[in-house]
C-alpha positions, 0 to 999 in steps of 0.5 A: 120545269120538272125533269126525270132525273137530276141532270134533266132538270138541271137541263130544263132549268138552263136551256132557257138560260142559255137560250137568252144569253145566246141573245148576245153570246156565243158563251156557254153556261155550266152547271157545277153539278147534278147532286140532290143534297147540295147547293149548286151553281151555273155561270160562264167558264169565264167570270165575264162575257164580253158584249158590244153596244151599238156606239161601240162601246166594249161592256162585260156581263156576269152571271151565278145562279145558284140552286139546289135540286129537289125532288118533287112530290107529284110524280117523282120528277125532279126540280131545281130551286134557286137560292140566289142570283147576281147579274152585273154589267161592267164596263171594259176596264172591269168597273161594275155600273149596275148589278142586281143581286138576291142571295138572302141565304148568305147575307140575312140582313139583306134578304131582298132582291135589290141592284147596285149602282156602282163606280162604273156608271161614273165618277161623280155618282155620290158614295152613299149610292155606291154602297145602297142595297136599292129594293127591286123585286125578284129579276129574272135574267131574261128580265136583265137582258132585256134591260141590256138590249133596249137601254144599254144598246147591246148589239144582239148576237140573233134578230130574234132577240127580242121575241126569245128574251119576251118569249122566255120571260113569259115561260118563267112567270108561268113556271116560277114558284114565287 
């Protein structure tokens, strides 16, 4: 979503964000700036969230999003554009088992969206596994956290979990420039 001034579109871009993860936490994401001719980044202050499953179960959520903030033709607004994202869920020893990735800025022999199967989903997972850039498409992190609330079991911090992650996927399909 466009806004007047860099810190506005910053501020339209992660209060959907924020909203979602409110889903299933109390964190807080943190934009590392509002400057016009940089790459930038948002994530927790802490490299992990801690979130519960319905067995019990202690898992840890990790978040970036990174991207640059442009300034629109029409209107003069400003908008940001991401670069990249990396969503994992670890267990509570820090072990990841599943993470999806797309930063084709950084790696451009890995310029598609793809998820990781990693040492945290078991020990008998095959090593070639282990180390596969499975292809996705693009992941939204509603889209992710949807994931964690219907087959991870994650207790939702809201009852309304599951309309707000449905209701904000739905608002960045219509907005997404991809």
């Amino acid at each position: 979503m466009p806004g007047k001034n860099p810190a506005e579109a910053v501020r339209e871009y992660i209060h959907p964000l924020q909203q979602s993860l409110s889903c299933f936490s109390r964190a807080v994401l943190r934009p590392s700036g509002y400057d016009t001719d940089r790459l930038l980044g948002v994530t927790f202050g802490s490299p992990t969230v801690e979130l519960m499953t319905q067995r019990g179960e202690i898992l840890r959520l990790s978040f970036v999003q990174e991207f640059s903030i442009i300034k629109a033709l029409w209107l003069g607004a400003y908008k940001v554009r991401t670069h990249s994202y990396y969503y994992g869920l670890e267990d509570e020893h820090h072990a990841e088992i599943i993470a999806f990735h797309w930063h084709p800025d950084t790696t451009p022999q890995i310029t598609f969206p793809h998820m990781h199967i990693c040492a945290g989903a078991g020990d008998r997972i095959r090593p070639e596994i282990r180390g596969t850039h499975f292809p996705t498409s693009r992941i939204s992190f509603e889209e992710f956290c949807l994931l964690l609330l219907r087959e991870f079991h994650v207790v939702a911090e809201r009852s309304d979990s599951e309309r707000v992650l449905e209701e904000n996927f739905l608002k960045f399909k219509n907005h997404r420039t991809w």
